[in-house]
FIKOLZA-1660 file (N, C-alpha, C; in steps of 0.1 Angstrom, whole numbers, plus 5000, padded with zeros to 4 digits):
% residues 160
   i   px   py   pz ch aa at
   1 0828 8764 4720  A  X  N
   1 0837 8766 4731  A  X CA
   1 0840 8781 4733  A  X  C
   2 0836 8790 4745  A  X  N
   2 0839 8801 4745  A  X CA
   2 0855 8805 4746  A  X  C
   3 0859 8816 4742  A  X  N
   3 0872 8821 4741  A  X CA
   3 0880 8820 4759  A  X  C
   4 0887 8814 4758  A  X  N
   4 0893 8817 4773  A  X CA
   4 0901 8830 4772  A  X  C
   5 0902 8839 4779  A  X  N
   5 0912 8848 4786  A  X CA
   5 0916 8849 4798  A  X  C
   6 0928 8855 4801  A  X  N
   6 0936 8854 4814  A  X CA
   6 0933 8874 4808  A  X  C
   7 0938 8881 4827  A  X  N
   7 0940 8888 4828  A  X CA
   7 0955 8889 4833  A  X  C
   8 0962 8905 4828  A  X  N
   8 0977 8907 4829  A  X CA
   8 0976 8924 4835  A  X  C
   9 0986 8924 4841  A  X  N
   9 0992 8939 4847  A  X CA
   9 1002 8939 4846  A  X  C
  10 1011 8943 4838  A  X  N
  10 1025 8948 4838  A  X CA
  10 1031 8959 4839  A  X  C
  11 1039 8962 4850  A  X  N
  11 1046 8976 4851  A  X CA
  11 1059 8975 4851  A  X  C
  12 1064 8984 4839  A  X  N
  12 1078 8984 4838  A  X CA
  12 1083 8994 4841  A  X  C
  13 1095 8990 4848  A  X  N
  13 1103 9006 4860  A  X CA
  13 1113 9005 4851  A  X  C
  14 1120 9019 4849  A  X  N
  14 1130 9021 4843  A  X CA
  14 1143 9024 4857  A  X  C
  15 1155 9013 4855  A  X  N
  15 1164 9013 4870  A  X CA
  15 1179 9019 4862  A  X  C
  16 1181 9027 4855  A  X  N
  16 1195 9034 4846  A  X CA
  16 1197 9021 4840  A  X  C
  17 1206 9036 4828  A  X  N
  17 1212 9026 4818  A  X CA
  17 1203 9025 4810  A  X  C
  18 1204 9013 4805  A  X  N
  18 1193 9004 4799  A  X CA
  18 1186 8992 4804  A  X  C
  19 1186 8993 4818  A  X  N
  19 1181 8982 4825  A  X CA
  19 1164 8985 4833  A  X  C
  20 1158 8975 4833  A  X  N
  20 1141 8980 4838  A  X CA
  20 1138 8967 4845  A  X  C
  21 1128 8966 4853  A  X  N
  21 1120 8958 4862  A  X CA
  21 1106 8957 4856  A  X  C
  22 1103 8947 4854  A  X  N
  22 1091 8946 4855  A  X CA
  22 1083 8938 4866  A  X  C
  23 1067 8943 4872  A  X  N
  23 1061 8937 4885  A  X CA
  23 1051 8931 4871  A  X  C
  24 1050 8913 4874  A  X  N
  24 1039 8914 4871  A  X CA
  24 1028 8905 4877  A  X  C
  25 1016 8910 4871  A  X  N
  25 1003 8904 4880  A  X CA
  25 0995 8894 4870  A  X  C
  26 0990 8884 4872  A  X  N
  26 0984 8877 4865  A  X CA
  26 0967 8875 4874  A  X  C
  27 0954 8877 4868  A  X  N
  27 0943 8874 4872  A  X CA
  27 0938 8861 4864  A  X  C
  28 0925 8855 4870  A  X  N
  28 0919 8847 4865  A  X CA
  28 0905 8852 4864  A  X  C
  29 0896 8849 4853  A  X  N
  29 0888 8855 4852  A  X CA
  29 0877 8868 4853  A  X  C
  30 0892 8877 4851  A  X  N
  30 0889 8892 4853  A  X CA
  30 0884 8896 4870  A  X  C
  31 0888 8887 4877  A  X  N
  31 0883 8895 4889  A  X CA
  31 0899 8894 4893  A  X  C
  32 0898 8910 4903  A  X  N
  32 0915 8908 4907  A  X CA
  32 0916 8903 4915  A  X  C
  33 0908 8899 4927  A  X  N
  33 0907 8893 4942  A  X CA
  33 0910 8879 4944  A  X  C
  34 0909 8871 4930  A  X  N
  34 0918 8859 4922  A  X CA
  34 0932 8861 4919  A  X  C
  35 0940 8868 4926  A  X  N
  35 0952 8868 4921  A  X CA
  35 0960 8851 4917  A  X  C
  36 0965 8849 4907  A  X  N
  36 0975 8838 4904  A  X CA
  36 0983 8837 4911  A  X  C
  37 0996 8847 4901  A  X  N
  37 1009 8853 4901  A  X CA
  37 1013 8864 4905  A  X  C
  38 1024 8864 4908  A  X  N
  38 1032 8873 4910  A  X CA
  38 1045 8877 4913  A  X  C
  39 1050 8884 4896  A  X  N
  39 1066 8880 4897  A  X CA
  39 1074 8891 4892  A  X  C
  40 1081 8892 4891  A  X  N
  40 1093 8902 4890  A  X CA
  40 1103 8899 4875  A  X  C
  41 1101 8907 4870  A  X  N
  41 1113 8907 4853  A  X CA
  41 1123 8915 4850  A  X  C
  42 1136 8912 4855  A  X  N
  42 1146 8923 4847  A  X CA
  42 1149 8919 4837  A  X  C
  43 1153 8932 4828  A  X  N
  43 1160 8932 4817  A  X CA
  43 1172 8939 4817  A  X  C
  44 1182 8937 4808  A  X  N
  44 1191 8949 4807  A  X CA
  44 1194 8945 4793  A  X  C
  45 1201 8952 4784  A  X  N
  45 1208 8951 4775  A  X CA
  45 1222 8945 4770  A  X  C
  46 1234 8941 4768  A  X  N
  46 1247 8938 4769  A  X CA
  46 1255 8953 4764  A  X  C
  47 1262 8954 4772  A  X  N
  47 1273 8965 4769  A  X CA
  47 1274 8969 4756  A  X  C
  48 1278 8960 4744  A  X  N
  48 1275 8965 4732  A  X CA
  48 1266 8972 4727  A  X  C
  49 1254 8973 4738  A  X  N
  49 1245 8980 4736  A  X CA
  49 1241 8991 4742  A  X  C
  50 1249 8996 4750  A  X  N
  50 1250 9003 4762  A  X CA
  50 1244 9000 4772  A  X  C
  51 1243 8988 4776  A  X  N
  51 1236 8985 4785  A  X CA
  51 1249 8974 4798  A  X  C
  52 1245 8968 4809  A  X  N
  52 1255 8963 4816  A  X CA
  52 1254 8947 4816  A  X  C
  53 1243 8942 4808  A  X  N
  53 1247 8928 4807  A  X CA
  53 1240 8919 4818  A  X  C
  54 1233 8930 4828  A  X  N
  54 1236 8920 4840  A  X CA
  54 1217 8913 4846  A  X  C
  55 1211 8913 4832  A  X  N
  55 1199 8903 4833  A  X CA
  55 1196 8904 4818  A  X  C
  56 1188 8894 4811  A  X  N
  56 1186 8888 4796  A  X CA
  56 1176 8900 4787  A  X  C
  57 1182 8903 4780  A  X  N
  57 1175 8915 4770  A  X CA
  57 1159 8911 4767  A  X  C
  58 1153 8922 4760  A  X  N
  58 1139 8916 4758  A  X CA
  58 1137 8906 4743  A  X  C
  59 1150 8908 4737  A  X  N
  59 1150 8896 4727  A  X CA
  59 1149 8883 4732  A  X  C
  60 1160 8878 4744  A  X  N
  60 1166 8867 4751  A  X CA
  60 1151 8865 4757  A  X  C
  61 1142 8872 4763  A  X  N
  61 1130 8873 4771  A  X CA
  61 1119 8866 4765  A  X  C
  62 1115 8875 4751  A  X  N
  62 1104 8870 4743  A  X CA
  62 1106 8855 4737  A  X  C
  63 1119 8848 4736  A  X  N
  63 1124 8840 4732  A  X CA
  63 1124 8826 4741  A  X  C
  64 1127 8831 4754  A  X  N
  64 1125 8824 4767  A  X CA
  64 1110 8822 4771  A  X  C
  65 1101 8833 4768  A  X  N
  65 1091 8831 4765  A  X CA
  65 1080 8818 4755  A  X  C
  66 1088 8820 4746  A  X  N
  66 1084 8815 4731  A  X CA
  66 1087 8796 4737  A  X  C
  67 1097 8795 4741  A  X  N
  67 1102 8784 4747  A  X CA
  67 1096 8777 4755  A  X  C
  68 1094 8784 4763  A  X  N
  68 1078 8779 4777  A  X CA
  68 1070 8777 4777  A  X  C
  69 1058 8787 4765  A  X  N
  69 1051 8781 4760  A  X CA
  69 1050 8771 4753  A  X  C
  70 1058 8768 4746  A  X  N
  70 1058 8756 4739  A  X CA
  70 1063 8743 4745  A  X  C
  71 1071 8739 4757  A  X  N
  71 1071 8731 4766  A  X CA
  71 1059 8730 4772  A  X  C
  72 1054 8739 4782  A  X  N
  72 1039 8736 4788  A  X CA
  72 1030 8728 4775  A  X  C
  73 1029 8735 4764  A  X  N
  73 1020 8733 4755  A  X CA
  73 1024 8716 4752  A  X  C
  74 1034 8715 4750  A  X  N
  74 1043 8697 4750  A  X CA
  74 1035 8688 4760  A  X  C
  75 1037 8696 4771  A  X  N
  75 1036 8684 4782  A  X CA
  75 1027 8682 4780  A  X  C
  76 1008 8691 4775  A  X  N
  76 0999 8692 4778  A  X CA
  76 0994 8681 4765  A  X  C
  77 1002 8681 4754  A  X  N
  77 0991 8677 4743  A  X CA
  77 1000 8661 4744  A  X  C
  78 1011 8662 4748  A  X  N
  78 1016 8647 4752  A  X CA
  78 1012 8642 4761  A  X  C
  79 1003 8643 4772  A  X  N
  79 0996 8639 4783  A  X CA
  79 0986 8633 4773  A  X  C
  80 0977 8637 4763  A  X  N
  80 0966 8642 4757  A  X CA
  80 0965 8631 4748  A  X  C
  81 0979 8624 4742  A  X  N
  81 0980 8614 4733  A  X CA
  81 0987 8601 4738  A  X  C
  82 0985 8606 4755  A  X  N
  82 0988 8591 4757  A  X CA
  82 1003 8589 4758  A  X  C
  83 1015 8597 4757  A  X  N
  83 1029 8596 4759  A  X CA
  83 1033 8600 4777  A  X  C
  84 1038 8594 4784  A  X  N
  84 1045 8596 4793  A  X CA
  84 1058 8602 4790  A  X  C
  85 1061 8613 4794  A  X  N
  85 1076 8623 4789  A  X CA
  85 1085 8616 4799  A  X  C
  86 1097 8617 4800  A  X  N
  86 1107 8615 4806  A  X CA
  86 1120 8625 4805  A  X  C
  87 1121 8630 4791  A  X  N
  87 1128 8643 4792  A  X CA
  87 1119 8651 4782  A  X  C
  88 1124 8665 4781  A  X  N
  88 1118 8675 4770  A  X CA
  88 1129 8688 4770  A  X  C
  89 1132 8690 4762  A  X  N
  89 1142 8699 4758  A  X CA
  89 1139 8709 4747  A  X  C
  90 1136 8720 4748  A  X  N
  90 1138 8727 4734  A  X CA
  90 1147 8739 4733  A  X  C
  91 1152 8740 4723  A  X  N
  91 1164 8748 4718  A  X CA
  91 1161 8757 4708  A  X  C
  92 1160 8768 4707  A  X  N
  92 1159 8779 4696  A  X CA
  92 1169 8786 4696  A  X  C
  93 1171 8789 4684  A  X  N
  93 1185 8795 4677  A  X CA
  93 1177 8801 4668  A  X  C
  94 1180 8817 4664  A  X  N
  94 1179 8825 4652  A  X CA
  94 1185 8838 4654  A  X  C
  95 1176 8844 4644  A  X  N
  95 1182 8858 4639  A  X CA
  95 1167 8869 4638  A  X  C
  96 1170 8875 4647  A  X  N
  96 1160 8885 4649  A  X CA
  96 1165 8901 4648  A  X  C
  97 1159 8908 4644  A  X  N
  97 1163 8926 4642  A  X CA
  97 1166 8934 4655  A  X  C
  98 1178 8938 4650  A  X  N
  98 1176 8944 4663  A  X CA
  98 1172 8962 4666  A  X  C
  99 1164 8964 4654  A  X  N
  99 1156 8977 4654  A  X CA
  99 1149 8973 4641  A  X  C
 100 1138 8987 4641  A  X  N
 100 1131 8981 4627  A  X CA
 100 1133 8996 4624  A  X  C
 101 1139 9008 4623  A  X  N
 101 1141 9015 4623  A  X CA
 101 1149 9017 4603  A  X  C
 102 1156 9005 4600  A  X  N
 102 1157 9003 4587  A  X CA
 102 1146 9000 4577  A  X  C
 103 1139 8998 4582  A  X  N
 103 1124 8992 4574  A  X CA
 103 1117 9003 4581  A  X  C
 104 1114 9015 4584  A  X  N
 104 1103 9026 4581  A  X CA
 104 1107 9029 4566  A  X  C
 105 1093 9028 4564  A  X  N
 105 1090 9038 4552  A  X CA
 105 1093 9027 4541  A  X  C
 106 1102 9018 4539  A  X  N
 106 1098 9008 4532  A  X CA
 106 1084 8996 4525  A  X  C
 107 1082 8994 4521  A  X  N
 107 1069 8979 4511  A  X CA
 107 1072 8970 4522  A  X  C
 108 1060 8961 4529  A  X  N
 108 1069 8955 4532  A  X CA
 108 1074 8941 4524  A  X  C
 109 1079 8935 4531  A  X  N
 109 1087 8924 4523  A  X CA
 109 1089 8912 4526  A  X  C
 110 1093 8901 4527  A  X  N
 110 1094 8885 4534  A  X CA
 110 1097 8890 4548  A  X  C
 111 1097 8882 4555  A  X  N
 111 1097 8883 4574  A  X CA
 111 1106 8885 4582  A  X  C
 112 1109 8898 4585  A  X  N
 112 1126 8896 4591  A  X CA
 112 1126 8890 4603  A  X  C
 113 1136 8884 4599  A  X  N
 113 1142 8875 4610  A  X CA
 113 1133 8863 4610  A  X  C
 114 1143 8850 4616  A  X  N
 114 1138 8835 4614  A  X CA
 114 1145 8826 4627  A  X  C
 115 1137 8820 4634  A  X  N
 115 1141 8811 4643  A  X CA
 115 1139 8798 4637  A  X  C
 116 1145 8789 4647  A  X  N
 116 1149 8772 4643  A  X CA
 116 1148 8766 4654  A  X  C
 117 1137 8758 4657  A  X  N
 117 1137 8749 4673  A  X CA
 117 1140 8735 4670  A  X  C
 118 1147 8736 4681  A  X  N
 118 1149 8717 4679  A  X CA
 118 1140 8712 4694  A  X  C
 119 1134 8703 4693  A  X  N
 119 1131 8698 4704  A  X CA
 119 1132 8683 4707  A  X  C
 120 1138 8683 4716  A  X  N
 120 1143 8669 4722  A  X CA
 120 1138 8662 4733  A  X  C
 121 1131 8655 4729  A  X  N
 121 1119 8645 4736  A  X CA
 121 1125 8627 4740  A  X  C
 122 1119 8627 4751  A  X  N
 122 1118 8611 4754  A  X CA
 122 1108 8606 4761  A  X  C
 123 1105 8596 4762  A  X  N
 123 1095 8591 4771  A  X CA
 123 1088 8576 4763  A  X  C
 124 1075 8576 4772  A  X  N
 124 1070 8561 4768  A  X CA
 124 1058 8566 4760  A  X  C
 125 1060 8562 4742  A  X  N
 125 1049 8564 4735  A  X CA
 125 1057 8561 4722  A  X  C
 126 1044 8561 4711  A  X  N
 126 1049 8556 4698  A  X CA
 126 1059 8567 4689  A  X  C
 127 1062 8566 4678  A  X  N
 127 1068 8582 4673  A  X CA
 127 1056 8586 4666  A  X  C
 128 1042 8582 4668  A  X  N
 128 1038 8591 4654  A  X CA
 128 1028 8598 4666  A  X  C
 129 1031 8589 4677  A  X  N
 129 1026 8599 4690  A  X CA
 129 1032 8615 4693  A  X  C
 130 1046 8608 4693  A  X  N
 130 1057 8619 4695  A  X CA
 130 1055 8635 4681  A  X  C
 131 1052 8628 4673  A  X  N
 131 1046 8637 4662  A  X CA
 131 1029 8642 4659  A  X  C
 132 1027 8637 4664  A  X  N
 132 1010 8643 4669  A  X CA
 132 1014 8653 4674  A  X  C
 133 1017 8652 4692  A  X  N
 133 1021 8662 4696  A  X CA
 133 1028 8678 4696  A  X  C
 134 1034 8669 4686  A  X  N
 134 1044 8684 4680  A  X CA
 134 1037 8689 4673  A  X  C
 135 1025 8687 4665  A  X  N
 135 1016 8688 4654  A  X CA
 135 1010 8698 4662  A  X  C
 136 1006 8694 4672  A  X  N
 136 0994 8696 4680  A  X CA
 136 1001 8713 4688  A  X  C
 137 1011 8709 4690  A  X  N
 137 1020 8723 4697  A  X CA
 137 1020 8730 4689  A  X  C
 138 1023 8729 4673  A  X  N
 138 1021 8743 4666  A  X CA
 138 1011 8749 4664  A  X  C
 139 1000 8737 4663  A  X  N
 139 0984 8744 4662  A  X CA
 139 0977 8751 4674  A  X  C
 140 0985 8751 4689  A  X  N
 140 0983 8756 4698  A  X CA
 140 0990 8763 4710  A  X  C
 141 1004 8768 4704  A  X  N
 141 1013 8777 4713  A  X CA
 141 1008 8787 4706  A  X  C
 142 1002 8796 4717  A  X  N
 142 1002 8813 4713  A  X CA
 142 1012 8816 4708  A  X  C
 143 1022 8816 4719  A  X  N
 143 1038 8825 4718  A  X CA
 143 1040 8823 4705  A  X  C
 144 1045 8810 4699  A  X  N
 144 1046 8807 4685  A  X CA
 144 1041 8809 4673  A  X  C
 145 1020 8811 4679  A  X  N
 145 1017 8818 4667  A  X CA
 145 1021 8832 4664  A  X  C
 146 1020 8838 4673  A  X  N
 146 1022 8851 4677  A  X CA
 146 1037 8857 4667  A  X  C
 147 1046 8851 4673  A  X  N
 147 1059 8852 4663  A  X CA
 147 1059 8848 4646  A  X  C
 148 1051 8838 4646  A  X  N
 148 1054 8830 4632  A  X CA
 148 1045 8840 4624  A  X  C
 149 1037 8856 4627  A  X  N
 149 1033 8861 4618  A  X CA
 149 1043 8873 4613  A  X  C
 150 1058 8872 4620  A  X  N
 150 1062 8882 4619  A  X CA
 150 1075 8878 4610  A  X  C
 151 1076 8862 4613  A  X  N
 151 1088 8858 4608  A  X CA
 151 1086 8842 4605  A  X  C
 152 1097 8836 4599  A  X  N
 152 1101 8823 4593  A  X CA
 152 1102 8817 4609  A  X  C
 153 1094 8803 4611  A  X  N
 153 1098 8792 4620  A  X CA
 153 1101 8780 4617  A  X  C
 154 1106 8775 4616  A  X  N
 154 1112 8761 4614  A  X CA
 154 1117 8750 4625  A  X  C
 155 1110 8741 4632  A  X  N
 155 1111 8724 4643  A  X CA
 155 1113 8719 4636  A  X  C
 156 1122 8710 4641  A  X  N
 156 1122 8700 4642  A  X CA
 156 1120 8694 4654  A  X  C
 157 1118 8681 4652  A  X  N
 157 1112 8666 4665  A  X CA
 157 1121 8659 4667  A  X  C
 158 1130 8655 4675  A  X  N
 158 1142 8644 4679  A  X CA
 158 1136 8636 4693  A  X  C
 159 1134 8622 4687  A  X  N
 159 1124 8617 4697  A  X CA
 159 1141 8605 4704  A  X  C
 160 1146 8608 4714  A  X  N
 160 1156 8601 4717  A  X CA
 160 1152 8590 4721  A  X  C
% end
């Protein structure tokens, strides 16, 4: 099965402060005359940070990220085993760095920082359905792998 890729264009504006825009463009198979998407990203920082609080930092972002993927990725592999969803929920809570600025020049060492998802599912299917899928979500959310080489992940499955 060949590798699938998407194509990305992102441009980030710097708008004061600590606050920025991003445009972004999404293609499909490398030609740009396919356009998908097309959407817009602020960020800002919270005041403790010098920033004004008044759109989700890029922690809050990559996180919200991490989250989406792994819903799409839910709906997709629970279609896949036969579960009809009726709700889906996931929730991450952790602890992430907020510079790495203390670890230059250090060995490195166990994974800083560690998130914790709960995800809260219902619908019509078995539970060991409902755990396939979740099986199946870790073996196939980017976002999630992507993070889980940098740090501790830990799901849980709450099949209501």
């Amino acid at each position: 099965m060949p590798i699938q890729t998407a194509n990305y264009d992102l441009v980030t504006t710097w708008r004061g402060g600590m606050a920025s825009r991003t445009l972004c463009h999404s293609f499909a198979g490398g030609k740009r005359q396919k356009m998908r998407q097309k959407h817009v990203i602020d960020s800002d920082e919270p005041a403790e940070l010098g920033g004004k609080g008044q759109a989700p930092n890029p922690q809050e972002l990559m996180l919200a990220a991490f989250n989406a993927c792994m819903t799409a990725a839910f709906v997709q592999e629970a279609c896949w085993v036969g579960i009809t969803l009726t709700h889906l929920e996931i929730q991450t809570c952790g602890q992430l760095l907020t510079s790495l600025s203390p670890l230059w020049g250090q060995p490195a060492r166990e994974a800083p920082g560690r998130l914790q998802y709960v995800i809260r599912v219902s619908g019509h299917g078995r539970m060991f359905q409902f755990e396939q899928a979740h099986q199946r979500v870790i073996d196939s959310s980017l976002n999630r792998w992507l993070l889980a080489q940098n740090m501790t992940i830990e799901g849980d499955l709450i099949v209501l």
